[in-house]
N, C-alpha and C positions, 0 to 999 in steps of 0.2 A: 504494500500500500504506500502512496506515494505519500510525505512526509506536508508536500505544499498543497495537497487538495484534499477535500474534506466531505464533498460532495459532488455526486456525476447528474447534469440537467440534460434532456433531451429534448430536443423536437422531435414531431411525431411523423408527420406526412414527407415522403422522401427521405427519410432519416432512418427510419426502422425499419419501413419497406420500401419496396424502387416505385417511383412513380406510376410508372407506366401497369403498373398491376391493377391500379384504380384505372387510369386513363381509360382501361380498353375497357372496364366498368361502366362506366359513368358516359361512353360515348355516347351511346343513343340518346341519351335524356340532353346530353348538349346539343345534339343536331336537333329535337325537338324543341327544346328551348333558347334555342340561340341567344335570341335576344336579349332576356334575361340574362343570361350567361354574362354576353357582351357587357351591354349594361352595369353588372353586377361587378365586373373586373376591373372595368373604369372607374366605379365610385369607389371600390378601395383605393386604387388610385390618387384618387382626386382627397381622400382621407389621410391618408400616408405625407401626401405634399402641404396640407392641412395642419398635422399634428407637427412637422418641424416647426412651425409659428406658437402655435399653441393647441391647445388639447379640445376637441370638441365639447361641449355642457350638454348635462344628459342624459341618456340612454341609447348607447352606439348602437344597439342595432335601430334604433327609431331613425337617428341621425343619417344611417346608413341605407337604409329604406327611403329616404329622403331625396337625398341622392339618386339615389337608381328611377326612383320615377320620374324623376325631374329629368334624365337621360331617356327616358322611353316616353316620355310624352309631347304631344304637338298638337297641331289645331284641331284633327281630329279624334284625339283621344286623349284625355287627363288621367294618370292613372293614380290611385287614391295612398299614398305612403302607410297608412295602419296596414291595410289590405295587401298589400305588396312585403309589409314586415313579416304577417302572418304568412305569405306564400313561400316566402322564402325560408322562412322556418322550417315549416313542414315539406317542401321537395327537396332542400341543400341540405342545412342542417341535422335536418331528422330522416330525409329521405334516401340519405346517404349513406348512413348509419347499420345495414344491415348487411350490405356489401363488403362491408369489411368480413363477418365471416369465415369467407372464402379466400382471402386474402394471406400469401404468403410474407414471412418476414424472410429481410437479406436471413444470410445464412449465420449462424452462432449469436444473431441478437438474445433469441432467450438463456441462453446459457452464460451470455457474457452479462446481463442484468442480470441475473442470480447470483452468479460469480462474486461481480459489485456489490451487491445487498450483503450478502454473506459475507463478504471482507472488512466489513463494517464503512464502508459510504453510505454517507443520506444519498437517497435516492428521488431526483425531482423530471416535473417533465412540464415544459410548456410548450402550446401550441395556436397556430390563429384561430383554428377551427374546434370547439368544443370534444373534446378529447375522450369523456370518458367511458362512451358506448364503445366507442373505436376501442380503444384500449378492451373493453371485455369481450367483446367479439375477437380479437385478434389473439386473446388467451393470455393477456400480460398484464391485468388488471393490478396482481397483487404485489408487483416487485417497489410501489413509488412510496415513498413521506409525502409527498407532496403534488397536487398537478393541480395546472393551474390551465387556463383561457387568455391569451392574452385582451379577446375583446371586451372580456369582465371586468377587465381593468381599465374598459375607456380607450385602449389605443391599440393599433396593429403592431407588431415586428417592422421595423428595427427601434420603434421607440423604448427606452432603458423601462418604460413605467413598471411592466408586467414583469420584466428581469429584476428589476429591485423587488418586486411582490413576493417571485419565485422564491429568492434570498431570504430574505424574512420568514416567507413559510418553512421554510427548511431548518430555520434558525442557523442559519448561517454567515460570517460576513460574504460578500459576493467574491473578493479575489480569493477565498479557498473552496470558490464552485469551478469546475471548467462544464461548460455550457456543448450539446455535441450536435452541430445540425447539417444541411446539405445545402444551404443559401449562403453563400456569404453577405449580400447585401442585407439580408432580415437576421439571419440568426449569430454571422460574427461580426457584424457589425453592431448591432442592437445589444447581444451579452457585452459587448469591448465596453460599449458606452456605459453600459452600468459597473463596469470595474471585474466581468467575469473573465477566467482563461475561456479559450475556446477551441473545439475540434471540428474540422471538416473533413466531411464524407465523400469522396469525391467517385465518378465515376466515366468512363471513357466520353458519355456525351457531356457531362459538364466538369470537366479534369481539375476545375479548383477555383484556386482567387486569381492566379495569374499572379500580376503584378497591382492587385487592388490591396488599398490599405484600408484598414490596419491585416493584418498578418496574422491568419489562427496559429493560435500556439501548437498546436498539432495538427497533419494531415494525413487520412486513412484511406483507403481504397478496400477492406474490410474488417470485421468485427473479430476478427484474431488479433491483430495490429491492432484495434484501438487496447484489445483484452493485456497486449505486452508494455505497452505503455501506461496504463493506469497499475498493472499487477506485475511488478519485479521482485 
């Protein structure tokens, strides 16, 4: 166990498993939905460049709901933001949620969270998307101290808000968390700013940070190599 970290944080989507495992999932329902979809990716968007200024007031999925309709609506259609909150709920949110499932993880992720738990790290996980269906469907409900939402917190990745939250729930200061995700723009960059180490998960279609700063303290290409680095 490493002497300078105290606790291992994870992101969840692309992190635990490869993207593309939901992608081929969830495709129909975006060719059916596009719009939405569209929409929907733009106003985080338009959230994210937002909360660099300052923080929305409120209740971020209203706020967000807000947003999207105000993108899908025109002369001939208003679309009503309650209505559009509840929709989204129920088809993204909740409707997503069962798909997991089926859904494989990269390879030694469960063993390497146990591993963790059992070596004596807190164990934390934050995520943009409401995490804790996903997590029991995917069979890994019981390895965390800690998971958190980042939008329960009022703001998306890379804002530090919900990484300082993480911290705190974990009871821990943030520089002896290393934070572990597959975004550098959301997940090393967002833990840096709150004061966490960070690992990225890199893989042949998106091979890393490049030359983006700041610089994750570690970089893996899989879940043996992250297991030798936390476990010497």
């Amino acid at each position: 166990m490493r002497d300078d970290i105290k606790g291992v944080a994870f992101d969840l989507d692309g992190t635990l498993y490869p993207n593309y495992r939901l992608n081929v999932k969830i495709f129909p329902f975006i060719l059916k939905e596009w719009q939405l979809m569209s929409a929907f990716g733009k106003a985080r968007i338009i959230i994210r460049k937002e909360q660099e200024k300052s923080l929305p007031q409120g209740d971020f999925y209203l706020h967000q709901a807000k947003i999207t309709a105000g993108l899908l609506s025109n002369n001939k259609k208003q679309v009503d933001p309650e209505q559009l909150n509840e929709k989204i709920e129920r088809l993204i949110y909740r409707g997503w949620e069962p798909l997991f499932k089926n859904i494989k993880l990269f390879k030694n992720v469960s063993e390497t969270l146990l591993a963790f738990k059992n070596t004596g790290y807190k164990m934390g996980l934050l995520s943009d998307f409401p995490p804790e269906a996903k997590l029991e469907n995917l069979g890994i409900s019981g390895n965390w101290d800690a998971v958190l939402c980042s939008e329960r917190s009022g703001a998306l990745k890379p804002h530090p808000l919900s990484f300082l939250e993480l911290a705190e729930k974990m009871s821990l200061p943030p520089e002896k968390i290393i934070y572990v995700g597959n975004s550098h723009s959301y997940d090393v960059i967002g833990a840096a700013r709150a004061g966490m180490k960070t690992a990225l998960i890199k893989s042949p279609i998106t091979p890393g940070s490049g030359n983006k700063k700041p610089k994750p303290d570690f970089s893996f290409y899989n879940y043996r190599q992250l297991y030798d680095f936390m476990i010497q």
